[in-house]
N, C-alpha and C positions, 0 to 999 in steps of 0.2 A: 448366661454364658454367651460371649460374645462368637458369633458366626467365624468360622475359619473363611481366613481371604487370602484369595485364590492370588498368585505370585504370574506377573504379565510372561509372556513368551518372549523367548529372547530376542526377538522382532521387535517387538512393541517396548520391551526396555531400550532398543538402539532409537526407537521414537521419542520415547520418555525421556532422553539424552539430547535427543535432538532442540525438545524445546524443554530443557528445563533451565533451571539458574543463568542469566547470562550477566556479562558485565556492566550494564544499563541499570540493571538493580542495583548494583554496586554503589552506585550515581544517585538512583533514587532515596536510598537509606541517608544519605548523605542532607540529605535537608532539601527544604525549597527556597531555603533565604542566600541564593545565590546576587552576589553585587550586579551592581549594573555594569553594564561589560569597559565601559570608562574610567569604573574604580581598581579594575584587576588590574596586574602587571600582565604581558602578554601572551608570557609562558604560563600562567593558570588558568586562562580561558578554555573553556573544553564544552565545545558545543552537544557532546553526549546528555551533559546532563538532562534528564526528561521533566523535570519541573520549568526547564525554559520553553520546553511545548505545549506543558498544561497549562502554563500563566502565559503564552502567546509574547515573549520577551525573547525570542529566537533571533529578531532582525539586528538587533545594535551587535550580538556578538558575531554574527558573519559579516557584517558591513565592517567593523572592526579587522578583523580576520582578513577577508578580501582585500582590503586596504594595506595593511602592516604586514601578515605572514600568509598569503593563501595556501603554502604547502605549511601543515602546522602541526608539530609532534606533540603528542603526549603519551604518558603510561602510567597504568591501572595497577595493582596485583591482579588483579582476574584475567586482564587480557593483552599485558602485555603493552610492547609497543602501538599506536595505532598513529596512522596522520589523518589528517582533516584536507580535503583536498576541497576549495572554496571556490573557485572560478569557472566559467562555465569554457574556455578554452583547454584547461588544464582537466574538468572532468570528461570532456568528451578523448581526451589522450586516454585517459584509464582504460576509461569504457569499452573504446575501440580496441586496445593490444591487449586480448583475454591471453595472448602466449604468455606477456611478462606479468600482468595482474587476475592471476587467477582466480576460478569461481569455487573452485573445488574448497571446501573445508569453510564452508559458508556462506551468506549473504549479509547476514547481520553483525555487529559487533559479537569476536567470543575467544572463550579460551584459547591460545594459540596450541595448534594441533602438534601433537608429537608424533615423529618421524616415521613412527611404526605402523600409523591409523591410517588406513587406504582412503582414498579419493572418494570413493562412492562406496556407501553401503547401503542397505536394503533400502531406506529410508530417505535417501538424499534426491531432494525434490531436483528440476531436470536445470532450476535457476542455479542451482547448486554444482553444477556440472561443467564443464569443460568440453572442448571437441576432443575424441572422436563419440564421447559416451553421450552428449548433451542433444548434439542432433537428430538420432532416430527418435528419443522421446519426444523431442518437441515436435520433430516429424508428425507424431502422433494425433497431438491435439489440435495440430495449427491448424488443419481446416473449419475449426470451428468460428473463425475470425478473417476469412477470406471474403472479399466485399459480395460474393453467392449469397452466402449463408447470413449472411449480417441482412439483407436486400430482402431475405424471407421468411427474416426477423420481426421487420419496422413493421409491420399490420398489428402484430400481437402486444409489441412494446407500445405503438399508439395508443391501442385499445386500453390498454393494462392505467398506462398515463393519463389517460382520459377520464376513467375510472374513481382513481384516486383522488385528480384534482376535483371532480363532482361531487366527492364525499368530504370536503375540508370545510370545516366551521367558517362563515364569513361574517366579520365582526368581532370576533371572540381568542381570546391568546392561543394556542396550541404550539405542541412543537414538531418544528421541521423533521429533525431528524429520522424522529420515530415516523409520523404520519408517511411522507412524501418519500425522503432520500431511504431509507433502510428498506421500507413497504416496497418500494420499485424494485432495485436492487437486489432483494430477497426473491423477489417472484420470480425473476428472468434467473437466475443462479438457480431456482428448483429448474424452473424447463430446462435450461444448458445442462443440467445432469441427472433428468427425469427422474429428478427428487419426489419423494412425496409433500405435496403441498401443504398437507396440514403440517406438516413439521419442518415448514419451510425455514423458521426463523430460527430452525436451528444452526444450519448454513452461517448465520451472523452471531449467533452466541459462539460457536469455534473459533469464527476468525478472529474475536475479539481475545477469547480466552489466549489461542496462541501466541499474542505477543504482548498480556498484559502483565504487568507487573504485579503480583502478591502483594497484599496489604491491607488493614485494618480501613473498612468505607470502600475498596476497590472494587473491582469486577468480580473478582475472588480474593478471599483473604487466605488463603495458603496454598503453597506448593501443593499440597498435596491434593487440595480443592482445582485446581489446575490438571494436577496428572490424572484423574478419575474423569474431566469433562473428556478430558483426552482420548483416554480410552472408550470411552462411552460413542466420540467420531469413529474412532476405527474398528470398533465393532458394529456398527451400524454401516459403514461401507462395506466389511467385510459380506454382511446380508445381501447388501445389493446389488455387492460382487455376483454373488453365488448366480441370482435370480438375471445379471448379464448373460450369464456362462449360458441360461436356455434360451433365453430373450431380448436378444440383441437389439439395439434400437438405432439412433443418430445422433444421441446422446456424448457427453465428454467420456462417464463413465466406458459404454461401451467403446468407446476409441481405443483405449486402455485394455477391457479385456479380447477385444477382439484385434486390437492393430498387430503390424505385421515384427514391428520392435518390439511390444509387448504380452501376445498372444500365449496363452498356457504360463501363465507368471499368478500371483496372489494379490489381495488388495494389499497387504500390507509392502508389499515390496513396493508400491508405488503410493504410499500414503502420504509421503512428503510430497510430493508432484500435486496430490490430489487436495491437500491442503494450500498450497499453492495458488492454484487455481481459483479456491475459494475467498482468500484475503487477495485476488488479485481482482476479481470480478468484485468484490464486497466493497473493502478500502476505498480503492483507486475512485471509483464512482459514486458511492454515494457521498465522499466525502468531498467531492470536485460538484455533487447538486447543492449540497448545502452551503461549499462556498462560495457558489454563484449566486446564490441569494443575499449571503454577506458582503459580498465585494461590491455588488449593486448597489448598499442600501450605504454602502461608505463611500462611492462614487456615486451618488446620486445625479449628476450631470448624463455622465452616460446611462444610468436608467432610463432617464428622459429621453435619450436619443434611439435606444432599444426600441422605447414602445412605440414611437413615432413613424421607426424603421425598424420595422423586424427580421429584416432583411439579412440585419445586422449580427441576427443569432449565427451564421456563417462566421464572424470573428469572434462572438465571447466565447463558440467552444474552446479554441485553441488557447484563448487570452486566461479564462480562468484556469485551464489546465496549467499554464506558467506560474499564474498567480496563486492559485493553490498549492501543487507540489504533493498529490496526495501522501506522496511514500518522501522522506524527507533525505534519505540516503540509503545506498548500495553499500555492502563492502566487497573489495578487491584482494586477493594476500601475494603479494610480492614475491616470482618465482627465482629472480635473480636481481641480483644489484641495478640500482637504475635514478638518473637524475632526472629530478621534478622541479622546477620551478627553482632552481637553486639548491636543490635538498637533497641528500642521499639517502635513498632509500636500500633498506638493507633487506635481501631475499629473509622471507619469511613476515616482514612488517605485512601486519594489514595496514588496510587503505581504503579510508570514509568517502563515496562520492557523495556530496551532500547536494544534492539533485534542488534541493529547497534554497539554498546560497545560490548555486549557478543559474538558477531563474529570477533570480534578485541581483545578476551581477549588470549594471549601470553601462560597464564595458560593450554588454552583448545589447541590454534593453534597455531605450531610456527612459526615467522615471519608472525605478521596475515596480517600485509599490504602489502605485495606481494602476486601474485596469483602463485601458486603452485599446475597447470596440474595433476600430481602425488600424490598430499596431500591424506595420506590413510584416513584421518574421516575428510573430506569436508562435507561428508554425513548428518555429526549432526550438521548443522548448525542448526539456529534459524531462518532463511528468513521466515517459512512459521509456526509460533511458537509451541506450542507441548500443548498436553493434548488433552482434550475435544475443543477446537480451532481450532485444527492445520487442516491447510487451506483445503477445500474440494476442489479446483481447483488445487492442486498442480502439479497434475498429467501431466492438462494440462499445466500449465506452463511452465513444465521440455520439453512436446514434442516440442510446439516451438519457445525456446531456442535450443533445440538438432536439430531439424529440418534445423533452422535458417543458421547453421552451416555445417549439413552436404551439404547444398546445394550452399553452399557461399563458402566453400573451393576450389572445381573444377571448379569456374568461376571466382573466384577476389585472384591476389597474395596477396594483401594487401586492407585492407582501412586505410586509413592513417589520423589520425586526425592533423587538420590543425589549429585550434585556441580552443578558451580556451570553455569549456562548461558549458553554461546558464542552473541554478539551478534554482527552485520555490521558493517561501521565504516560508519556512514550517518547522517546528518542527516534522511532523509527516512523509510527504513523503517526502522519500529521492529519487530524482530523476532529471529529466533533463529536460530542456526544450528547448532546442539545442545541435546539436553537429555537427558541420562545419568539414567534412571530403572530402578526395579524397578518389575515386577505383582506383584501378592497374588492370590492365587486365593480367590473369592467362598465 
């Protein structure tokens, strides 16, 4: 006799909503034997689909795109209208007028919301949000990224980087991902939320489950292996909720149960936020150290000039953050009628800023797919997006990234990538999930 199972609270089924079925799987079912973006006509191009991010074929269809339509319609059954918005003049218009391209009723591609579903419910993390609801939350957290706190950070993340790179095979294949980028990345996301450590790499098994795709060989093969990891995060904050509630810390959590927006609230009413958080500090960074080891080993000119000048790590933060793109696109939903780029945009359309085109766009950077050490406005990239958005952790991000390097130049001549590297099937993160490299010994 099989055990009776226990039915979520009606909290945690508006979470289970939150991240359940979206229209990227829609895309995914569909095949990976997508043409080359030359042989489509130009109205079936749809940069959605997530096989063009796991097979790393993403560049021809927005340089396409860029070129021919950068304001660029398509529609799903699952979600609707949506536009592809390509350039990086045209994504920072989105970006900036959250009045006309609103956050409320998502970030990601998804069903288009009916009229009756309110803007925020329990569960709607604070990127998800709009003024006047959006500010107090972010109020919240954002000291955690003010250049104080990041300043008495750098000892610990030196340490932690130091660490690691002293324990890496020299000689011998290993991979980046796990070793170096996840390992780093994991550890500073326990201290940011006075995680328990030994279950620190749970932190990275959520944020990967929340935006992966179900399927037979994936991260999880079914929704429903999906909704149980899920619940299994929000009971285990709920615990650390409680153990806030006596013992306050400097922690993200405590921000949350103690700030002055959030004070006397539940963990679930802020588990979106809190999830958030977690694929923001996760994603965005360790997928920006492994592509800096790529970008390197495919500009090997500029490795050379790196190690020569390390001076020079002051430009490859900003440059691989362009060149990477860790998060690929934002969505926007259109509060009222509005022209784009030639295109009428109808209130209710969502709206793709594809953060990954507009750091590829030639207009803004020249030669944008090579990384260029020197490039004087790497700066204005889009990695970490702009407006009322733009990312509260970025600070950290940038230290270690910079950190990662200052401390890997005077021990490793090289890392040397050795085979090809394994992508997530995802529309949204652009990222790695291997990368088979050698060290050289300095």
């Amino acid at each position: 006799m099989q055990p009776e199972q226990t039915a979520p609270a009606p909290e945690q089924r508006n979470f289970l909503d939150f991240i359940g079925h979206s229209p990227d799987e829609e895309m995914a079912v569909r095949g990976a034997d997508v043409p080359a973006a030359a042989n489509l006509e130009l109205a079936d191009l749809n940069p959605l689909n997530p096989h063009l991010f796991a097979e790393h074929r993403w560049h021809e269809h927005f340089a396409r795109l860029r070129a021919e339509d950068p304001v660029h319609l398509n529609e799903i059954e699952s979600a609707g209208r949506y536009w592809s918005v390509t350039r990086y003049d045209d994504i920072r218009t989105v970006d900036r007028n959250w009045e006309t391209f609103s956050s409320a009723h998502g970030f990601v591609i998804g069903p288009p919301p009916p009229d009756d579903v309110p803007a925020v419910t329990p569960v709607t993390p604070f990127i998800a949000m709009d003024p006047p609801n959006h500010t107090p939350i972010r109020n919240t957290v954002k000291p955690i990224g003010t250049p104080r706190n990041v300043g008495l950070l750098e000892a610990q993340v030196r340490q932690r980087t130091s660490d690691v790179l002293d324990r890496v095979p020299i000689g011998e294949e290993f991979d980046w991902v796990d070793r170096v980028s996840v390992e780093l990345t994991t550890a500073l996301l326990a201290t940011l939320f006075d995680f328990p450590f030994a279950d620190r790499r749970k932190l990275t098994r959520w944020s990967d489950v929340l935006f992966t795709i179900p399927g037979p060989g994936e991260l999880v093969e079914t929704a429903d292996d999906k909704r149980d990891e899920m619940l299994e995060a929000v009971a285990y904050f709920e615990r650390l909720w409680d153990v806030r509630l006596e013992t306050p810390g400097d922690d993200l959590l405590s921000m949350f149960v103690h700030g002055e927006a959030t004070g006397g609230t539940r963990a679930i009413d802020h588990i979106g936020s809190l999830m958030l958080l977690i694929v923001g500090g996760n994603d965005t960074t360790r997928n920006t150290m492994s592509g800096s080891v790529l970008a390197l080993n495919e500009c090997p000119d500029q490795y050379d000039q790196l190690v020569a000048r390390p001076e020079l790590i002051a430009g490859l933060v900003p440059e691989i953050l362009r060149w990477q793109s860790p998060l690929a696109y934002m969505r926007r939903t259109a509060t009222s009628e509005y022209e784009l780029g030639g295109k009428h945009i109808r209130r209710g359309d969502q709206v793709l800023m594809w953060y990954v085109s507009g750091n590829r766009d030639d207009a803004m950077f020249s030669e944008p797919d090579r990384i260029d050490l020197a490039r004087s406005n790497a700066g204005r990239h889009l990695a970490f997006g702009n407006g009322i958005h733009y990312c509260v952790g970025s600070h950290i991000a940038e230290l270690q990234l910079r950190v990662l390097w200052e401390e890997l130049l005077p021990r490793l001549s090289r890392i040397e990538v050795t085979g090809r590297p394994q992508r997530p099937l995802s529309a949204f993160v652009n990222g790695y999930t291997s990368l088979p490299v050698v060290a050289h010994r300095s």
